[in-house]
C-alpha positions, -999 to +999 in steps of 0.1 A: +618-098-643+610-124-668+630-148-691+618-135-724+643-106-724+671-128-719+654-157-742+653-130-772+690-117-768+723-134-781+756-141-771+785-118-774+819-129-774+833-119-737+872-124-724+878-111-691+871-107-657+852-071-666+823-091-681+820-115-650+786-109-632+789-101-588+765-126-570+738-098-568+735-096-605+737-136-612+712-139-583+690-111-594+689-131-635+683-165-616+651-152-603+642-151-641+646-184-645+626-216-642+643-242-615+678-229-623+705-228-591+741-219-585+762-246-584+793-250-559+815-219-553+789-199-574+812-210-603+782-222-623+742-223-630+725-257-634+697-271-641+684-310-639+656-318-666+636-350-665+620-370-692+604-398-694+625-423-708+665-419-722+651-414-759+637-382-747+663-370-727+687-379-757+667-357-783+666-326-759+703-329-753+709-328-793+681-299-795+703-279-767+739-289-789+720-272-817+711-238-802+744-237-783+764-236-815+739-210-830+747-193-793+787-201-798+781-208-763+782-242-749+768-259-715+785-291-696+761-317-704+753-350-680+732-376-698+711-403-681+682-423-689+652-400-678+674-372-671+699-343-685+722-325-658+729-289-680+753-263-666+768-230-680+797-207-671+822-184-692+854-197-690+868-167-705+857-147-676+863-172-650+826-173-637+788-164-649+783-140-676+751-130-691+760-157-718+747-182-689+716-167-682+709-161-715+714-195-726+696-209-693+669-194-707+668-204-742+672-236-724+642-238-706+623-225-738+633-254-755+625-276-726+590-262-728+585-269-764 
């Protein structure tokens, strides 16, 4: 499996617990992804990014803000100099939902330029 499937799809509003992924399924998408791991409790997926000073790091995290509002689906964001801490989970369904790994993906597109 790659990420361009997930890259090319969009979110779908999801309320819930029927649209929350099992751990096969969120591990199966992870494998899609570059560098992306579960966070504690499987609650979340997260990524670290690195750049080379906090300018960089600063534009990249106002790049993500603008495709997660296109997305109407929004990551917890950690902002340091050199570095950007991103994490997504669906409230809504009280874990991951494809939302995540469909973001994560448009994520790491966006990372790559």
């Amino acid at each position: 499996m790659t990420a361009t499937p997930l890259r090319e799809q969009h979110c779908q509003p999801l309320k819930g617990k029927q649209h929350q992924l099992t751990l096969a399924h969120a591990r199966e998408l992870l494998s899609a992804l570059d560098a992306w791991e579960l966070g504690p409790g499987n609650a979340d997926i997260r990524r670290q990014f690195r750049f080379p000073d906090f300018l960089h790091a600063l534009a990249f995290v106002n790049a993500l803000g603008y495709v997660a509002e296109r997305e109407n689906h929004h990551p917890d964001l950690e902002l340091g100099w050199g570095r950007c801490l991103v994490r997504f989970s669906t409230h809504d369904v009280g874990g991951l939902s494809m939302n995540d790994f469909i973001c994560a993906a448009k994520t790491d597109a966006l990372h790559k330029g």
